[in-house]
DRENKE-730520 format. One line per 2 residues: their letters; for each residue y, x, z of C-alpha. Coordinates in nm, 3 decimals. Each point is the difference from the previous one (the first is absolute). Layout:
BEGIN
a = Y/X/Z; ...
END
This chain:
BEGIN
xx = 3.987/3.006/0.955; -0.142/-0.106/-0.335
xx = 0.240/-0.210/-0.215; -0.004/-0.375/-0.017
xx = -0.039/-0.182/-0.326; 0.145/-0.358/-0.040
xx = 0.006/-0.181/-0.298; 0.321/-0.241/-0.029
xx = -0.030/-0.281/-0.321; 0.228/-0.201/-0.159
xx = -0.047/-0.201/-0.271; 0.212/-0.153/-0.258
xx = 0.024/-0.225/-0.300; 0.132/0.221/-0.322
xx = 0.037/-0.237/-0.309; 0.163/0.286/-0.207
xx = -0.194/0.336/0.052; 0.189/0.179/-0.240
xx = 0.348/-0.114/0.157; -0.149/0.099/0.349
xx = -0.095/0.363/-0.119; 0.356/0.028/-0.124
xx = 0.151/-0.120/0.313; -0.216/0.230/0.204
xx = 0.084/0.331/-0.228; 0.373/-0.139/0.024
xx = 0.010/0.012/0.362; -0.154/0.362/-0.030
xx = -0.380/-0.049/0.068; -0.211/0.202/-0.182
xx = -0.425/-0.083/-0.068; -0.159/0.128/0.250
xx = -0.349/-0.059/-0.110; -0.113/-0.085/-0.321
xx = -0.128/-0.331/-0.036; -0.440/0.002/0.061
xx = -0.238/-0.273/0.022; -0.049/-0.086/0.404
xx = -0.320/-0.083/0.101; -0.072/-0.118/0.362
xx = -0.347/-0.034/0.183; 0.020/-0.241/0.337
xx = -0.312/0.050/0.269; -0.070/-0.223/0.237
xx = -0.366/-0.035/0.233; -0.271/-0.227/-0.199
xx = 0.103/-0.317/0.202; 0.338/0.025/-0.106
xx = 0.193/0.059/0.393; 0.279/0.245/-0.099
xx = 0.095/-0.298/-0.244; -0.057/-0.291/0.216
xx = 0.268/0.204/0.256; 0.242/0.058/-0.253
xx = -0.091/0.385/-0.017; -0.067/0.227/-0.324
xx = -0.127/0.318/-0.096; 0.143/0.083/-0.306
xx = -0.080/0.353/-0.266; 0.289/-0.022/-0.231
xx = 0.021/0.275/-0.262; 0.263/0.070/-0.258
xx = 0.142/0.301/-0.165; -0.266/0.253/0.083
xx = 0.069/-0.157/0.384; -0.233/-0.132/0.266
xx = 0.164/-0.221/0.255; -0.253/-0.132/0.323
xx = 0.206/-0.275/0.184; -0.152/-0.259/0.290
x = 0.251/-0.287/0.028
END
């Protein structure tokens, strides 16, 4: 009964960071993780199928964290 992991993402615009930070410590958030350089590596079989089906492999690593997700 191992735990599932899903990854939920939502992006959005922000043309005033420093306004957004206040908003967020406003409304009681606090940093959670300190902001690190993301790097992520995408596999995929020589002739390129996981692509041409609209599938990914994807190593993304940030903050001293390794995250393997197929999508």
């Amino acid at each position: 009964h191992g735990e599932r992991y899903q990854e939920i993402e939502v992006k959005l615009a922000v043309q005033d960071v420093a306004t957004m930070r206040s908003a967020l410590a406003g409304a009681g958030f606090v940093e959670a993780v300190p902001r690190s350089l993301e790097q992520n590596r995408i596999y995929d079989w020589p002739d390129g199928s996981l692509r041409e089906r609209g599938e990914l492999i994807r190593l993304r690593e940030y903050a001293g964290q390794q995250i393997l997700t197929y999508k």
